[in-house]
C-alpha positions in Angstrom: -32.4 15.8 -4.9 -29.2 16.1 -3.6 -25.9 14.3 -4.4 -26.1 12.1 -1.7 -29.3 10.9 -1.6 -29.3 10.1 -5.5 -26.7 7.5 -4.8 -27.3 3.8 -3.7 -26.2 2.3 -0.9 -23.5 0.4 -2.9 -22.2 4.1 -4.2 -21.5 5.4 -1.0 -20.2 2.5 0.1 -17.7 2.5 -2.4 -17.1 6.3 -2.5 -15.6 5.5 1.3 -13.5 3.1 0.4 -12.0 5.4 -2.1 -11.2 8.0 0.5 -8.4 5.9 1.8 -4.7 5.6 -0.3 -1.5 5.0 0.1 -0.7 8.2 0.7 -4.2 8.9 3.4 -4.2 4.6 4.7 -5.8 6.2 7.8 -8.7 8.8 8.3 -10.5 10.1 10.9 -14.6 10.1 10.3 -14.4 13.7 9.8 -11.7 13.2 7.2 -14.4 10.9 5.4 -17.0 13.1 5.6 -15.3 16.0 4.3 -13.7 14.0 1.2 -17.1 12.8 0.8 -18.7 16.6 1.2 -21.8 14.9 2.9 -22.7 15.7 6.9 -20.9 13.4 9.5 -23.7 11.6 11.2 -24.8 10.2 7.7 -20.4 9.4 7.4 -20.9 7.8 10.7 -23.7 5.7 9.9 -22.1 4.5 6.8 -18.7 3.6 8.4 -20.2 1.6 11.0 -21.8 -0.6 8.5 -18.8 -1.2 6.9 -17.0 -1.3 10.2 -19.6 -4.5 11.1 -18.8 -5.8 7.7 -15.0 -6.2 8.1 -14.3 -3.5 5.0 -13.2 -1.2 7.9 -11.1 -1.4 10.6 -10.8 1.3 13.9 -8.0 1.4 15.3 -7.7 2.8 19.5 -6.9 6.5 17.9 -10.3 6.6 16.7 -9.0 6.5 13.3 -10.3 4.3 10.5 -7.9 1.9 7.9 -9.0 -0.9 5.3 -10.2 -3.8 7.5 -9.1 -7.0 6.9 -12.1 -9.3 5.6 -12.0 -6.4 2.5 -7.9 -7.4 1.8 -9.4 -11.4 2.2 -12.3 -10.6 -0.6 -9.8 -8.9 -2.9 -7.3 -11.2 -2.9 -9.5 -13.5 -4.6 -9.7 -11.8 -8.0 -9.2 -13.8 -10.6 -6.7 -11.6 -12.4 -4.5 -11.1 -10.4 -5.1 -14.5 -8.0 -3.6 -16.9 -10.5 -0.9 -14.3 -12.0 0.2 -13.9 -8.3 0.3 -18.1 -7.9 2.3 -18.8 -11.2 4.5 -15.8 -11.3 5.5 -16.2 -7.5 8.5 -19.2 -8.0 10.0 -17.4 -10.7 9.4 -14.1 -8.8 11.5 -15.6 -5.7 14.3 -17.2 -8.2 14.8 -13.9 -10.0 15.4 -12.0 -6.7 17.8 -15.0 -5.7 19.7 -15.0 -8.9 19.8 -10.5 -8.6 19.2 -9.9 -5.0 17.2 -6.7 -6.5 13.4 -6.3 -5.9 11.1 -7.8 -8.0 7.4 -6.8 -9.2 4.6 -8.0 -11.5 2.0 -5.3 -12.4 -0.6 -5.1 -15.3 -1.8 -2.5 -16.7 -5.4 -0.8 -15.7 -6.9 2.2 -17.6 -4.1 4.5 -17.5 -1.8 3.0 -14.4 0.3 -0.1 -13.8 -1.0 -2.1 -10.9 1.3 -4.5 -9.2 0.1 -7.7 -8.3 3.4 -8.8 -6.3 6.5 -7.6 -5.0 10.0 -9.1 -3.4 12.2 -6.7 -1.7 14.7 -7.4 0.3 16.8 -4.8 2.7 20.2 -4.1 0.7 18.0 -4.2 -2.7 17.0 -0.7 -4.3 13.7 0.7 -2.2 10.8 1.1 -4.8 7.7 2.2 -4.2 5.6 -0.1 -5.7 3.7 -2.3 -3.0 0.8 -5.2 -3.9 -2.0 -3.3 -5.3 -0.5 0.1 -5.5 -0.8 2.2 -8.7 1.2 4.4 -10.8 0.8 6.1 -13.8 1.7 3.7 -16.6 4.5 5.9 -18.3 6.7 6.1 -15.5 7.6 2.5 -15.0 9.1 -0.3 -17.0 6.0 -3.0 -16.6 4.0 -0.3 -18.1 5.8 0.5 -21.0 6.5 -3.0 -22.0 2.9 -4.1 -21.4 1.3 -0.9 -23.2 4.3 -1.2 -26.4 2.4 -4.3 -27.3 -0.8 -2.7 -27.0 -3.3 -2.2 -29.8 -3.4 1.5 -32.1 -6.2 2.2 -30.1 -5.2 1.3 -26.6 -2.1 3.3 -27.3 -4.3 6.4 -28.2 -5.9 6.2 -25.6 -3.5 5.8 -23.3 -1.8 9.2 -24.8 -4.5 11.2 -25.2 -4.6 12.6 -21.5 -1.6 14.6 -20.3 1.3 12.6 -18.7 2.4 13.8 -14.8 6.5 14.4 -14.7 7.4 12.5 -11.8 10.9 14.0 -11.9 12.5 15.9 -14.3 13.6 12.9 -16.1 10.5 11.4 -16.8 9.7 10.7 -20.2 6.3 12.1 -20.8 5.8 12.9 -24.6 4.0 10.8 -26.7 6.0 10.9 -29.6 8.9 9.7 -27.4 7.3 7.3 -26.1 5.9 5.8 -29.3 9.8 5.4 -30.5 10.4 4.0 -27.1 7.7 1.2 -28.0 8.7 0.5 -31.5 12.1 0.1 -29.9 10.6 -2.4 -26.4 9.2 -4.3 -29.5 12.4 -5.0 -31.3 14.3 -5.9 -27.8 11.8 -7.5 -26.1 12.4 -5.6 -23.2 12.6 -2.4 -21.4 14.8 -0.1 -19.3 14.1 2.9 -17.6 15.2 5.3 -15.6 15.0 7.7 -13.2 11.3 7.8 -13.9 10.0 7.6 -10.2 12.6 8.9 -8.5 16.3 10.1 -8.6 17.9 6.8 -7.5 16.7 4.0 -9.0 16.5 2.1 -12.9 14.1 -0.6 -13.7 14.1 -3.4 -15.8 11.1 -5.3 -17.4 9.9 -8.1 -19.9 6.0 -9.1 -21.5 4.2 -12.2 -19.6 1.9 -13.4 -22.6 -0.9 -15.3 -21.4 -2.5 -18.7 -23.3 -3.5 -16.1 -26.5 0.1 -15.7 -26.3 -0.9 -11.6 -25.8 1.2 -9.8 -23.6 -1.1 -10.1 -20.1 1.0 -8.6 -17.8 5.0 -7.6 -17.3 7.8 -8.5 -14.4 10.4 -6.1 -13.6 13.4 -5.8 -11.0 14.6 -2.2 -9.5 18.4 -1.7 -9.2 20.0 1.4 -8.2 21.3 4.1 -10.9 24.8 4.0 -9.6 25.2 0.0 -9.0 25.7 -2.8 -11.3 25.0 -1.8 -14.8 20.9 -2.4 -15.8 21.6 -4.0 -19.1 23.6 -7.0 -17.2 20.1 -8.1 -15.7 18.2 -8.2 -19.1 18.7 -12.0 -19.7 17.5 -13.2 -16.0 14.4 -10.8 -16.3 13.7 -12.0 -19.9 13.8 -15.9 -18.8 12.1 -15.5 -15.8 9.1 -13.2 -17.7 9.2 -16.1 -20.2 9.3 -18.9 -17.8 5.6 -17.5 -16.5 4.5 -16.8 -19.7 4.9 -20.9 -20.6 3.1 -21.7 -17.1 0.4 -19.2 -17.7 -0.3 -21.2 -21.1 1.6 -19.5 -23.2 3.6 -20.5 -26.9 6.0 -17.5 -27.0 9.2 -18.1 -28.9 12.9 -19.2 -27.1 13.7 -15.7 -25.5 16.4 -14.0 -27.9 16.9 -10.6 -26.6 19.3 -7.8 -28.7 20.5 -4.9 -27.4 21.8 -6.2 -24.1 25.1 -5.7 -23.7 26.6 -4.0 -20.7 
C-alpha cells in the first residue's frame, strides 16, 4: 500500500492545505504535487474539491492561495475568537497611547501564534501577522507566556534544539530558564533583537478566569528609538486590563524593574 492511498480523504485534504505558508501563500498544482510527492492528476483531483469547497482559491495565473470560506471557518475558533473580541479595545488604546504595533499571540506546541495585530506606517515593521507562527523563544509573548508555564511544559518546550534567528537570539536553555525566573519577578518581558536586527519587543501575561496566564500582548519599537523600558507600564495595564475582561482576579499591576 502506498503512502497515498493509506491516507483518508480528510489526510490529504489537510496535507494540501499545509503546502501553503507565509513564505509559499501561492502554488502552482505542480508545486502541490511535488510537496506532496504524489502524481498531479490525483493533486488535481484533490484541489478541485477543495477549490468547489471555498478552502482554495485560483487565481488568473493558474496559481492556487487559501480561499476565503477556509479564513471564514477559522476565524471562528473559539480560542482565539473571544481573545481577539476582548483584547481588541485595549489592543487599539495601547497603540494610541505608543503609536508602536501591537500583537496578542499564545503559545502552540513549540511556537507563538498571534491572534491580532495593529500596525501602523511610522511604527516598527514586525513580522508577525494574524495567524502567523514563530518559534516561541524568539519573541516576548512567548517568553512571558512559557515563564509561567509548568516544569513540564518548560521541558518540553527545551528539549528540542532552538533555531538562531540572528546572532543575538537567545537560544540556550539555561539562559532562558534565568530569563523566566527573572519575567516572573517583573511581570514582564523585554527582548531584543531576537527576530531581526532592528527592532525590541515588549510583553505582559493575559491570565484567563483560572487567573493562568492564557495568552500575552506585546508592542514592537525600534532598537534605536525611544527607550523599551518607558513602554512597560502601558503594556502591563493594558495586558491586565484583558486579563480582568477575560474573567480574571490578577492582582493591581506593580511592575519593578522599569525604569528607563
Amino acid at each position: 500500500m502506498n503512502h497515498e492511498s493509506a491516507m483518508t480523504s480528510t489526510a490529504r485534504a489537510l496535507h494540501i492545505l499545509d503546502c501553503f505558508s507565509a513564505a509559499k501563500p501561492s502554488l502552482t498544482l505542480s508545486e502541490i504535487a511535488r510537496s506532496l510527492g504524489q502524481p498531479l492528476s490525483s493533486t488535481h483531483r484533490q484541489v478541485g474539491e477543495l477549490g468547489r469547497w471555498g478552502a482554495l482559491e485560483r487565481g488568473e495565473d493558474g496559481r492556487y492561495s487559501i480561499g476565503l470560506h477556509l479564513w471564514e471557518v477559522g476565524s471562528l475558533a473559539a480560542r482565539s475568537r473571544s481573545l481577539r473580541e476582548v483584547s481588541l479595545p485595549y489592543m487599539q488604546d495601547l497603540y494610541a497611547a505608543t503609536e508602536q504595533s501591537v500583537q496578542v499571540g499564545v503559545l502552540d506546541g513549540h511556537e507563538t501564534v498571534y491572534v491580532e495585530r495593529i500596525f501602523g506606517h511610522n511604527a516598527a515593521k514586525t513580522l508577525a501577522r494574524p495567524g502567523g507562527r514563530l518559534p516561541f523563544h524568539v519573541t516576548s509573548i512567548g517568553r512571558v507566556i512559557s515563564a509561567y508555564s509548568t516544569v513540564r511544559e518548560v521541558d518540553t518546550l527545551l528539549s528540542e534544539p532552538l533555531t538562531k534567528m540572528t546572532r543575538h537570539t537567545v537560544a540556550e536553555s539555561g539562559a532562558l530558564r534565568r530569563e523566566a525566573a527573572e519575567i516572573r519577578r517583573n511581570g514582564y518581558a523585554i527582548t531584543c533583537r531576537q527576530v531581526d536586527l532592528v527592532s525590541m519587543s515588549v510583553a505582559a501575561p493575559i491570565r484567563g478566569p483560572e487567573n493562568s496566564v492564557v495568552a500575552a500582548i506585546s508592542i514592537i519599537v525600534p532598537v534605536h528609538g525611544q527607550a523599551a523600558r518607558t513602554f512597560v507600564p502601558t503594556v502591563v495595564a493594558a495586558a491586565h486590563g484583558i486579563s480582568r475582561t477575560l474573567g480574571a482576579r490578577p492582582r493591581p499591576a506593580v511592575v519593578t524593574g522599569a525604569a528607563a
